[in-house]
C-alpha positions as YAML, in Angstrom:
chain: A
units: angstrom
residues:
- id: 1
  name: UNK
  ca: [0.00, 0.00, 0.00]
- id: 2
  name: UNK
  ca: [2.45, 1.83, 0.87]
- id: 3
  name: UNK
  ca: [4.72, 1.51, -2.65]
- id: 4
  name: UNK
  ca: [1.31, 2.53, -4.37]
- id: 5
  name: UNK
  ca: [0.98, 5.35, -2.52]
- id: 6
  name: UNK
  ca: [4.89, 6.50, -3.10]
- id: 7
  name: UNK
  ca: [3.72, 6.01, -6.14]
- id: 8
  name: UNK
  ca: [1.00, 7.91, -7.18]
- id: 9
  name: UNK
  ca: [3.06, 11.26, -5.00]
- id: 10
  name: UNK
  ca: [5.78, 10.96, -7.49]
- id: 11
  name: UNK
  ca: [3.61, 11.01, -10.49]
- id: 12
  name: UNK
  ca: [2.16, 14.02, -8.95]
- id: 13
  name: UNK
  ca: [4.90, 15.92, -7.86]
- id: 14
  name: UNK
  ca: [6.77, 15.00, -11.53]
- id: 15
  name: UNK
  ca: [3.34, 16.50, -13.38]
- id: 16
  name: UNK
  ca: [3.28, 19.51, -10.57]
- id: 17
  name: UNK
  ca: [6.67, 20.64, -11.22]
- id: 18
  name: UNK
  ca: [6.48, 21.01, -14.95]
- id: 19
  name: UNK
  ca: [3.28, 22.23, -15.05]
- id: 20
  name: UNK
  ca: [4.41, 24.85, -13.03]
- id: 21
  name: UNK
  ca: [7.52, 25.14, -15.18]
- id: 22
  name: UNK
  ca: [5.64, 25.73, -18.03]
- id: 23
  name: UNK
  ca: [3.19, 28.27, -16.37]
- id: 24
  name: UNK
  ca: [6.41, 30.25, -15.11]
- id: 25
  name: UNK
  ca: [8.15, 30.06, -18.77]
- id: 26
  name: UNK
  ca: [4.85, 31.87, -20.06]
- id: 27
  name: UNK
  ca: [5.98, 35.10, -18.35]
- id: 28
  name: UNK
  ca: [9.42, 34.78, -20.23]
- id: 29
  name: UNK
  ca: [7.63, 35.77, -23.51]
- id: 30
  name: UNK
  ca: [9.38, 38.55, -24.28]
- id: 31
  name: UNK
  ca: [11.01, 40.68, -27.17]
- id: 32
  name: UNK
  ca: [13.57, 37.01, -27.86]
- id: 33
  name: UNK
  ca: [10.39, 35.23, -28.69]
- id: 34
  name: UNK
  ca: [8.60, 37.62, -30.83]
- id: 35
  name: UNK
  ca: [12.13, 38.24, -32.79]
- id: 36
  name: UNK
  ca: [12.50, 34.40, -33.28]
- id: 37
  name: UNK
  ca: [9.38, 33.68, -34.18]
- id: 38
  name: UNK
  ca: [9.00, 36.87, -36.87]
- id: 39
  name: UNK
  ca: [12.53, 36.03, -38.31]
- id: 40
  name: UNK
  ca: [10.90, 32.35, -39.17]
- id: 41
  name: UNK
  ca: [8.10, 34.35, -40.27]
- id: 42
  name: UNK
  ca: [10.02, 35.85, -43.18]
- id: 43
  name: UNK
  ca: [12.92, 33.39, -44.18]
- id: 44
  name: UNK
  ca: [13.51, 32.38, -47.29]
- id: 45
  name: UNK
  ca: [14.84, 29.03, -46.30]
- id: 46
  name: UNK
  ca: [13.77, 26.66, -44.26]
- id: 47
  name: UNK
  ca: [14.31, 26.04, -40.08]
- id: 48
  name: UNK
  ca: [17.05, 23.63, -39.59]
- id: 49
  name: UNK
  ca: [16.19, 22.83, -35.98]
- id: 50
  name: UNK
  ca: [19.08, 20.77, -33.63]
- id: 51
  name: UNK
  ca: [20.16, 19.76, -30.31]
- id: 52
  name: UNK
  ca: [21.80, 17.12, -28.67]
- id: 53
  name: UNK
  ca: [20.71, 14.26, -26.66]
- id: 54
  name: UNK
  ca: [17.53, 14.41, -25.22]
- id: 55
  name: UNK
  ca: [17.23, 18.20, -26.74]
- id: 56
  name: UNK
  ca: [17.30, 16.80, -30.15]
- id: 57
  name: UNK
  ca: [14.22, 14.18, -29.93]
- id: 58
  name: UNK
  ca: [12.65, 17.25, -28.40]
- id: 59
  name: UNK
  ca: [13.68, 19.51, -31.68]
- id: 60
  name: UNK
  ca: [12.93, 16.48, -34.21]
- id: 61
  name: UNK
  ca: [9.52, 17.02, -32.70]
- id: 62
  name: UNK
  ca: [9.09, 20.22, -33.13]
- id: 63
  name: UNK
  ca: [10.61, 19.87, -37.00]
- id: 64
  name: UNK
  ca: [7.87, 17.65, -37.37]
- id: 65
  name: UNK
  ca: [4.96, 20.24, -35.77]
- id: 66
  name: UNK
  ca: [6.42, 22.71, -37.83]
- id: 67
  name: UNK
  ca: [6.16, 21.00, -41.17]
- id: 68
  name: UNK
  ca: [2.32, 20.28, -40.48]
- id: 69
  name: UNK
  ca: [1.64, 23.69, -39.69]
- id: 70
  name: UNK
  ca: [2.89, 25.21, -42.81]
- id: 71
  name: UNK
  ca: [6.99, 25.74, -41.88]
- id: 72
  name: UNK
  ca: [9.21, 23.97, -43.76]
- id: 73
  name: UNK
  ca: [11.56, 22.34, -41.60]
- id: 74
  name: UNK
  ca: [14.57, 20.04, -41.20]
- id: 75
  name: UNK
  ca: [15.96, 17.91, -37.80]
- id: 76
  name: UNK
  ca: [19.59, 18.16, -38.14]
- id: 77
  name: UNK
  ca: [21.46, 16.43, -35.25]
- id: 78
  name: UNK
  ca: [24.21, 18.69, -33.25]
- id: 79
  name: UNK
  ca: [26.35, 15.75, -33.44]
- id: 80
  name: UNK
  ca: [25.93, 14.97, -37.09]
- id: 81
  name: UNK
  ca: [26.13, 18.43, -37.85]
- id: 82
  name: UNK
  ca: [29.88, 18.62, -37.39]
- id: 83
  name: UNK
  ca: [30.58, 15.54, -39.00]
- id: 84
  name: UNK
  ca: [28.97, 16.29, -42.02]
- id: 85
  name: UNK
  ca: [25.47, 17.32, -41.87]
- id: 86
  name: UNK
  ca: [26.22, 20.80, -42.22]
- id: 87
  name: UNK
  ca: [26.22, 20.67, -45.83]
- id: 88
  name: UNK
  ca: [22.39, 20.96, -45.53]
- id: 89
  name: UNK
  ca: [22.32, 24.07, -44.18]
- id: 90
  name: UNK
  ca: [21.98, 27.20, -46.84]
- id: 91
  name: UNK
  ca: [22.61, 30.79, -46.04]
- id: 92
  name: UNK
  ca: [18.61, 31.40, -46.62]
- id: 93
  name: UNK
  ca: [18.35, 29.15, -43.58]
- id: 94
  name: UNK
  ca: [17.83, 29.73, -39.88]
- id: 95
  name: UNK
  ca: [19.27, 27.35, -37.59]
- id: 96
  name: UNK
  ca: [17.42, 26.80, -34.12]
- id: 97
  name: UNK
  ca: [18.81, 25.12, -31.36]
- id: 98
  name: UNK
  ca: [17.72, 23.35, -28.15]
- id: 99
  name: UNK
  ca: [19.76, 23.47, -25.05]
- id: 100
  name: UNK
  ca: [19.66, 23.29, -21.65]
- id: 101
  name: UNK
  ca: [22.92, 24.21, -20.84]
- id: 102
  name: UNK
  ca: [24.17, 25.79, -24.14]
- id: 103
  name: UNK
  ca: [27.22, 25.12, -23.41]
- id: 104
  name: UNK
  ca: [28.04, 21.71, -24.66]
- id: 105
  name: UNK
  ca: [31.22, 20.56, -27.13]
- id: 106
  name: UNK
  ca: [29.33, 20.27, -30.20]
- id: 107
  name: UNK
  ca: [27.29, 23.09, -29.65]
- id: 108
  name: UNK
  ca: [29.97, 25.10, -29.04]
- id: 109
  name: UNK
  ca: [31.72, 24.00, -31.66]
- id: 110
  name: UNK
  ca: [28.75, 24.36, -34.16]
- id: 111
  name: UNK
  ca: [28.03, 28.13, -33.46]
- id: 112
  name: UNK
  ca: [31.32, 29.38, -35.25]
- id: 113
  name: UNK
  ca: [30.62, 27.38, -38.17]
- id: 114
  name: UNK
  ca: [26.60, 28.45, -38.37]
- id: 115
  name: UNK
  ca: [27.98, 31.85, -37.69]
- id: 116
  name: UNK
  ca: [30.47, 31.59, -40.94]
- id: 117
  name: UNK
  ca: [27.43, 30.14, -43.48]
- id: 118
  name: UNK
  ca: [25.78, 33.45, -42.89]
- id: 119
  name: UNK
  ca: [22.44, 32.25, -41.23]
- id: 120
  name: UNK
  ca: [20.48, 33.19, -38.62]
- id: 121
  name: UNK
  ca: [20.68, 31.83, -35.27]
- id: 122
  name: UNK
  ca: [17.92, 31.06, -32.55]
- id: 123
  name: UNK
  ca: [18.14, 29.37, -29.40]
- id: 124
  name: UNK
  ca: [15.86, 28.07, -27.25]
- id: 125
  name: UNK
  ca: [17.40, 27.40, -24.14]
- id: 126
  name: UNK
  ca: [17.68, 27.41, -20.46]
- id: 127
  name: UNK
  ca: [21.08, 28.89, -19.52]
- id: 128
  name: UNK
  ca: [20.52, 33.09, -20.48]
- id: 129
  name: UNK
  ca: [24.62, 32.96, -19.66]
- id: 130
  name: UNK
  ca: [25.52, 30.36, -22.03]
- id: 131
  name: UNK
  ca: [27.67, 30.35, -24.81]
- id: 132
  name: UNK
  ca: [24.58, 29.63, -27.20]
- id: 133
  name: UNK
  ca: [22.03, 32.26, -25.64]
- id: 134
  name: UNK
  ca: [25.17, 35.26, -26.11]
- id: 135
  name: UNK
  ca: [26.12, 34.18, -29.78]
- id: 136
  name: UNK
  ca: [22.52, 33.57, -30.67]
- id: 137
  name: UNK
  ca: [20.99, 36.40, -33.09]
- id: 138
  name: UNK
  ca: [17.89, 35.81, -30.44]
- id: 139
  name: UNK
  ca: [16.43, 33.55, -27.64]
- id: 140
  name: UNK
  ca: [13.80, 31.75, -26.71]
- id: 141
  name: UNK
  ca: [13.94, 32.01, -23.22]
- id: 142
  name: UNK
  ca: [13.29, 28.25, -21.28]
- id: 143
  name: UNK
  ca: [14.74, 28.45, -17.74]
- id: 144
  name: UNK
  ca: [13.44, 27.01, -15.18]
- id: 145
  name: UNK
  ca: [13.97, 26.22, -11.76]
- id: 146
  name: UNK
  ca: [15.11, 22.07, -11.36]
- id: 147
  name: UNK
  ca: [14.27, 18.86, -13.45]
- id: 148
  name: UNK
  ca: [11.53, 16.25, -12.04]
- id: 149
  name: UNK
  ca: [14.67, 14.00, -11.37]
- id: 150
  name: UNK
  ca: [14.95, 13.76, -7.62]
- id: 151
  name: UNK
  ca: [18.78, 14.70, -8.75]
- id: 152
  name: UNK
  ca: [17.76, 16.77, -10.88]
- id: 153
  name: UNK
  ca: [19.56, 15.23, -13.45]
- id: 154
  name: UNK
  ca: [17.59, 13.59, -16.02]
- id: 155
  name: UNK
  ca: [15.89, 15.90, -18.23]
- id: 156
  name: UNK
  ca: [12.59, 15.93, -17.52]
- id: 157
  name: UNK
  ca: [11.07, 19.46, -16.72]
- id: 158
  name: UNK
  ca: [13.49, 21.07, -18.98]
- id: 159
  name: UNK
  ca: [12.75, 19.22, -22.47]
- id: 160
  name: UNK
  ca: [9.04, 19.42, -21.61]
- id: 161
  name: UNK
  ca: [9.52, 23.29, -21.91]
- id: 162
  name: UNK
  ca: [11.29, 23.11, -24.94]
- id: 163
  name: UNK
  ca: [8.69, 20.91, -26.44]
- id: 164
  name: UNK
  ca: [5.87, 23.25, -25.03]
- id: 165
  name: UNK
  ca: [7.41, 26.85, -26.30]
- id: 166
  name: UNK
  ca: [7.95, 24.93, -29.94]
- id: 167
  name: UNK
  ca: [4.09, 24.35, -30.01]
- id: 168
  name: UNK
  ca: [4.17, 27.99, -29.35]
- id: 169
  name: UNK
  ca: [5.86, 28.65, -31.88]
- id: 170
  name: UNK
  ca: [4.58, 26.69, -34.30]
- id: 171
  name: UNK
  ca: [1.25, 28.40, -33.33]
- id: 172
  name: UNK
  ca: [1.93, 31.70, -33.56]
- id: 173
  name: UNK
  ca: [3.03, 30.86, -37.34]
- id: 174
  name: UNK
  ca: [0.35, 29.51, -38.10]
- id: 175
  name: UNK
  ca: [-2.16, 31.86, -37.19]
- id: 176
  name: UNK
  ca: [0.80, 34.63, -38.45]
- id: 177
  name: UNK
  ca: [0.12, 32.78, -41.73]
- id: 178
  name: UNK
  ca: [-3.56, 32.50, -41.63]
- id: 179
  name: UNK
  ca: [-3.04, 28.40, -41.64]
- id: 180
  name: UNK
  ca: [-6.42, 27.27, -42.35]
- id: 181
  name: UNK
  ca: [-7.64, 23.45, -41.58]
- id: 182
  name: UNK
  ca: [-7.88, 23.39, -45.25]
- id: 183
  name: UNK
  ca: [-4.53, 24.29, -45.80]
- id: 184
  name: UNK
  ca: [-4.11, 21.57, -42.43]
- id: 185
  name: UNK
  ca: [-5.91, 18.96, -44.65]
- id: 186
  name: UNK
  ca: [-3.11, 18.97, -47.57]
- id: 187
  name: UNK
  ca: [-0.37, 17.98, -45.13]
- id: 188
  name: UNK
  ca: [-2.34, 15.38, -43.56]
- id: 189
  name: UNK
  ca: [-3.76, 13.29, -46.40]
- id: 190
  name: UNK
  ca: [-3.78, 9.41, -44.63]
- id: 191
  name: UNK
  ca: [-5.80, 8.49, -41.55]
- id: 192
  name: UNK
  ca: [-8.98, 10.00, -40.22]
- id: 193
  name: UNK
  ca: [-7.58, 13.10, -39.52]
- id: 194
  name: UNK
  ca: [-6.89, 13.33, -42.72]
- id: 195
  name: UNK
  ca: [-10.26, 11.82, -43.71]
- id: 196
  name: UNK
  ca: [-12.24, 14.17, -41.55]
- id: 197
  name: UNK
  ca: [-10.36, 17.41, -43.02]
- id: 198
  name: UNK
  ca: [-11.13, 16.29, -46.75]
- id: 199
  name: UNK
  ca: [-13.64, 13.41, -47.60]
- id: 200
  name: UNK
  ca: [-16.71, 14.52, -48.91]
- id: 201
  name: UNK
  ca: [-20.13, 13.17, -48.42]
- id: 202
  name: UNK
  ca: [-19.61, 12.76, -52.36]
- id: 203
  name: UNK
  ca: [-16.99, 10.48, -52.21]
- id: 204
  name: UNK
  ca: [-18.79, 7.91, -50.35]
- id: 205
  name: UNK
  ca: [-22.62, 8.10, -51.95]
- id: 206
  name: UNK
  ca: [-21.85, 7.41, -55.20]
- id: 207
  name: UNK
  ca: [-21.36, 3.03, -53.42]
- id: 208
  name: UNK
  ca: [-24.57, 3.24, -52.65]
- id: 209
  name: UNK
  ca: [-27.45, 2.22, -53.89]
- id: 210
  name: UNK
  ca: [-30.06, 5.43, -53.89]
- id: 211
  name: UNK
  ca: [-33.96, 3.99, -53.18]
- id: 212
  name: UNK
  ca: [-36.33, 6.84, -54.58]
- id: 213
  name: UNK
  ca: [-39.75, 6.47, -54.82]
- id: 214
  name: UNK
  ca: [-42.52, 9.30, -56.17]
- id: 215
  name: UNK
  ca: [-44.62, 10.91, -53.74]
- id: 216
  name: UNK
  ca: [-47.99, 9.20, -55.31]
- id: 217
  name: UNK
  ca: [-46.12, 5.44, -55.11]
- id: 218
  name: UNK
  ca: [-48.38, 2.29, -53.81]
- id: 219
  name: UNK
  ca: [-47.38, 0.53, -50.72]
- id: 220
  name: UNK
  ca: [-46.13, -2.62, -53.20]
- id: 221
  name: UNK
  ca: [-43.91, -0.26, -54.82]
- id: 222
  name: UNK
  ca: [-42.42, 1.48, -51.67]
- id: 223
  name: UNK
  ca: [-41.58, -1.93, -50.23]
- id: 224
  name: UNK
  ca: [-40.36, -3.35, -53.32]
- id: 225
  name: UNK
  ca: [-37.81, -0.42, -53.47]
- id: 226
  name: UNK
  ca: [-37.14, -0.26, -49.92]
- id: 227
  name: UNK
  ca: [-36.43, -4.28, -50.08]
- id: 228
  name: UNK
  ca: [-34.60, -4.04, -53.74]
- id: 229
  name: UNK
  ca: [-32.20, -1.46, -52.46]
- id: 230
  name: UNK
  ca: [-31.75, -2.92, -48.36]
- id: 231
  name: UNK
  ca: [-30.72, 0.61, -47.18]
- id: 232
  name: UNK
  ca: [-34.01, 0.05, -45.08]
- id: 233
  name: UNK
  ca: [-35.50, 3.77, -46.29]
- id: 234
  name: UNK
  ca: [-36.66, 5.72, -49.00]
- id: 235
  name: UNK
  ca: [-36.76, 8.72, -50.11]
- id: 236
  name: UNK
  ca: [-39.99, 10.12, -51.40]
- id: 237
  name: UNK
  ca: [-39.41, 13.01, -54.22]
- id: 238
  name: UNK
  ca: [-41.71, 14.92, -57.23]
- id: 239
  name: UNK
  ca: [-41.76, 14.40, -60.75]
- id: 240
  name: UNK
  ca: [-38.61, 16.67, -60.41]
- id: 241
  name: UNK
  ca: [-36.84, 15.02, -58.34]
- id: 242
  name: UNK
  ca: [-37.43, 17.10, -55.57]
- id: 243
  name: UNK
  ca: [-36.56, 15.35, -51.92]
- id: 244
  name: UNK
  ca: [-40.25, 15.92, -50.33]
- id: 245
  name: UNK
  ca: [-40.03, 13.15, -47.30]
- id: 246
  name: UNK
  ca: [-38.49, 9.82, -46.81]
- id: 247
  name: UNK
  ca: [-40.04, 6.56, -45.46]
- id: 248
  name: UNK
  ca: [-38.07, 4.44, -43.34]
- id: 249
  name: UNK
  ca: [-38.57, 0.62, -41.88]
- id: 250
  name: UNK
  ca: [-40.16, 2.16, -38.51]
- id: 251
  name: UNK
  ca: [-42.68, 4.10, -40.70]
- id: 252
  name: UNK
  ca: [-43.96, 0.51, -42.30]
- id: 253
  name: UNK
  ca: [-43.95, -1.09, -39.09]
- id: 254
  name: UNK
  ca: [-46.19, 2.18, -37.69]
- id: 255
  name: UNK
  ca: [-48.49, 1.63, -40.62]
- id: 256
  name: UNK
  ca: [-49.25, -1.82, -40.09]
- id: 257
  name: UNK
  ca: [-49.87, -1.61, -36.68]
- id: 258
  name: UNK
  ca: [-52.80, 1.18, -37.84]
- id: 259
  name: UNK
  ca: [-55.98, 0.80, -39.41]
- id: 260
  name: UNK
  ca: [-55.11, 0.82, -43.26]
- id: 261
  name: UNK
  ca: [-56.50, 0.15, -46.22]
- id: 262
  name: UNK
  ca: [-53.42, -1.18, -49.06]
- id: 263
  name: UNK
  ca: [-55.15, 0.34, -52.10]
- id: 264
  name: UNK
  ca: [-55.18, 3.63, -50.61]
- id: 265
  name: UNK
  ca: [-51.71, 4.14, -48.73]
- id: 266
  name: UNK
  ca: [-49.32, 6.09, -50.79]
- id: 267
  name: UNK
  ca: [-46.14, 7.36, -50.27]
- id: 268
  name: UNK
  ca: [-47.48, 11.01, -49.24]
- id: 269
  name: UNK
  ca: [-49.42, 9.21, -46.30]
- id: 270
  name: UNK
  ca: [-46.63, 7.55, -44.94]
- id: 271
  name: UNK
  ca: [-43.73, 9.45, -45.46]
- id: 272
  name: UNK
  ca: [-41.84, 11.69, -42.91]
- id: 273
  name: UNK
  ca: [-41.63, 15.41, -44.19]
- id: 274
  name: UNK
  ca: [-38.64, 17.38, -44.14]
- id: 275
  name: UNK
  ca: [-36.17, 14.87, -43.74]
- id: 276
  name: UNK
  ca: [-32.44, 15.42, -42.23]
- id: 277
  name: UNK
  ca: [-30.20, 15.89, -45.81]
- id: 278
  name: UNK
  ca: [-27.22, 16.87, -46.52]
- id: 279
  name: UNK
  ca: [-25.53, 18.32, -50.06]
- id: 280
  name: UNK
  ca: [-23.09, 16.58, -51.59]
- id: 281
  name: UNK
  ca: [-20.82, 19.07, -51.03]
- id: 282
  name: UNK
  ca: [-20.58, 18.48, -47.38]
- id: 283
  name: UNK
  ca: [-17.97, 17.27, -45.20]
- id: 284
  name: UNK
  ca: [-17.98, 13.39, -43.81]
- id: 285
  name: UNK
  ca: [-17.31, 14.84, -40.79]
- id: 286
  name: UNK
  ca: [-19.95, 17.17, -40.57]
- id: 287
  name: UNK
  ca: [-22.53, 14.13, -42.15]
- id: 288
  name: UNK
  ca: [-21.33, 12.42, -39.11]
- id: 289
  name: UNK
  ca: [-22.01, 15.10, -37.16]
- id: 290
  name: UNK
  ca: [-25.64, 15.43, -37.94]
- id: 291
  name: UNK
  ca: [-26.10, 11.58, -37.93]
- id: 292
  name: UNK
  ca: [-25.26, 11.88, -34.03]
- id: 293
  name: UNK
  ca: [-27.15, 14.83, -33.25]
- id: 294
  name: UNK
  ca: [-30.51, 13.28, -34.48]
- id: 295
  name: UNK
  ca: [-29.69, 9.82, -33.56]
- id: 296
  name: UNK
  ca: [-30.50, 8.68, -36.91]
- id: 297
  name: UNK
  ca: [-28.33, 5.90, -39.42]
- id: 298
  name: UNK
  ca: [-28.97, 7.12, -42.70]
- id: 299
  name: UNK
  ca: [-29.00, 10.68, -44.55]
- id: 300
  name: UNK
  ca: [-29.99, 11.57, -48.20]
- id: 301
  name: UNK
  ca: [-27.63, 13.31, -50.04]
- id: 302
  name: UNK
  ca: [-28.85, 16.25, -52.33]
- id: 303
  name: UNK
  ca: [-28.08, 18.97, -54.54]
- id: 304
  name: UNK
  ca: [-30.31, 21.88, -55.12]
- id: 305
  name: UNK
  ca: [-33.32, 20.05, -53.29]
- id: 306
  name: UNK
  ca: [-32.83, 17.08, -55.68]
- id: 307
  name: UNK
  ca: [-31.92, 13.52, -54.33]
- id: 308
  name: UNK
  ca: [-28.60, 11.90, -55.63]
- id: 309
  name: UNK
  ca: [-28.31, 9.08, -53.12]
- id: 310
  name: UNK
  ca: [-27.84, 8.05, -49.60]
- id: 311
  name: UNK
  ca: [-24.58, 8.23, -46.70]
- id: 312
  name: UNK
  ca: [-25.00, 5.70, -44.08]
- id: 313
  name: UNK
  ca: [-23.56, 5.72, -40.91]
- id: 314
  name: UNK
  ca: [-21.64, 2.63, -41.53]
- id: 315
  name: UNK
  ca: [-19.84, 4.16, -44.40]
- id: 316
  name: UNK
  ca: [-18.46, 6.32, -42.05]
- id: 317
  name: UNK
  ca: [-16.97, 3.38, -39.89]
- id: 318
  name: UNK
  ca: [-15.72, 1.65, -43.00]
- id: 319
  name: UNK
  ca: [-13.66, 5.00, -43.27]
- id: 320
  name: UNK
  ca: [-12.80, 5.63, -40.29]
- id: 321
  name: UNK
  ca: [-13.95, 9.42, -39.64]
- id: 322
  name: UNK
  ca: [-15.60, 7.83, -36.08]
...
């Protein structure tokens, strides 16, 4: 009992801590940040963002959150960077590196040679006194106070800031660039995010078979088509084409539970007017959407008031937007 209770105070105190890091780091938005994050703004290039050990799977993270928010971007390890890697740096280029210290070998050794390509240089890092935050052409400020690490040793608290101010960053770009979901959409083609930013109800309807029926149609005719088609609905339209109501299974089962005479039931009698549709045009996302709000498993599709077809909500499974 007593091990889970050690337990659950360290996971507290470790979320506690950089919560509160973070929180504190807010009030060290100042003139560095804005400077950083404008200079990215307007290069040419692309950000070339590095670090070293745990710094740099914190930046190769944030290369990665830049690129899907409309910054080009490149991970370029400190390490490799001086063996080689510095080739892919250009001149249009800013270089941004992570640190906690800023004053490591390779970083120290990298700034001279940055500094002799001609390109800008950020840091992000939580040492204002180091030898990266006094070259650097501005700084992202990320002190804080200790790590998580009992020792405070292991980087904990500190690469959680870094990896916080880069979504910053990245942000402020974004909406610097008026970054629409749209825009979102085109770098995220594959899986249902992806799905949900760019299917179309149109893309999916067109598998379906589309049970219509006119709004003077016998009951043999509305259950032949409503059988033919197994979407278990109708919909009812004019001569035009016009969507005017739609019969589903629960409005059969209604009607033969009520006093009816066959010869005389037509589709107008049964039907449910002003049925839930949605244009072509529309979002999966947002067909989805609607589906939930009137806890209902089928929509008609339309364009202009005219029926094309039906979305179902297992079309939407089969793709993945739930």
């Amino acid at each position: 009992m007593n091990l889970l209770k050690n337990i659950r105070e360290s996971a507290k105190k470790v979320l506690i801590n950089e919560a509160q890091a973070i929180n504190k780091v807010s009030g060290y938005i100042d003139q560095g940040f804005v400077s950083s994050v404008e200079a990215i703004l307007h290069c040419k290039g692309r950000v070339v963002v590095s670090g070293i050990g745990k710094s740099a799977i914190i930046a190769s993270k944030i290369t990665a959150t830049l690129n899907s928010t409309g910054t080009p971007a490149i991970f370029m390890h400190a390490a490799d960077a001086i063996h080689g890697d510095l080739g892919m740096i250009r001149k249009e280029d800013i270089l941004m590196v992570l640190s906690k210290s800023g004053n490591t070998p390779e970083i120290k050794v990298l700034i001279p040679l940055v500094k002799r390509a001609g390109c800008q240089l950020i840091a992000m890092v939580s040492n204002m006194n180091s030898e990266l935050a006094q070259q650097a052409d501005s700084v992202i400020n990320a002190t804080i106070d200790e790590e998580a690490c009992p020792h405070n040793l292991a980087p904990t608290t500190s690469t959680t800031v870094h990896l916080a101010l880069g979504d910053a960053v990245a942000v402020c770009l974004l909406e610097a660039r008026g970054f629409s979901s749209s825009d979102f959409a085109k770098f995220h083609p594959g899986g249902s995010l992806g799905k949900q930013l760019y299917l179309k109800v149109s893309d999916i309807y067109p598998n379906n078979e589309c049970p219509v029926v006119l709004i003077d149609a016998s009951i043999e005719e509305i259950i032949l088509e409503m059988t033919t088609k197994r979407l278990g609905a109708t919909a009812v339209v004019d001569e035009s084409q016009k969507l005017k109501g739609i019969i589903t299974d629960g409005d059969l089962r209604r009607m033969l539970k009520s006093d009816y005479t066959p010869g005389e039931v037509t589709a107008a009698s049964i039907m449910s007017s002003n049925p839930q549709n949605v244009d072509k045009e529309c979002f999966a996302a947002q067909a989805l959407a609607i589906l939930q709000k009137n806890n209902i498993t089928q929509l008609i599709v339309t364009e202009d008031g005219r029926v094309l077809g039906f979305i179902h909500l297992h079309d939407l499974l089969k793709e993945g937007i739930i």
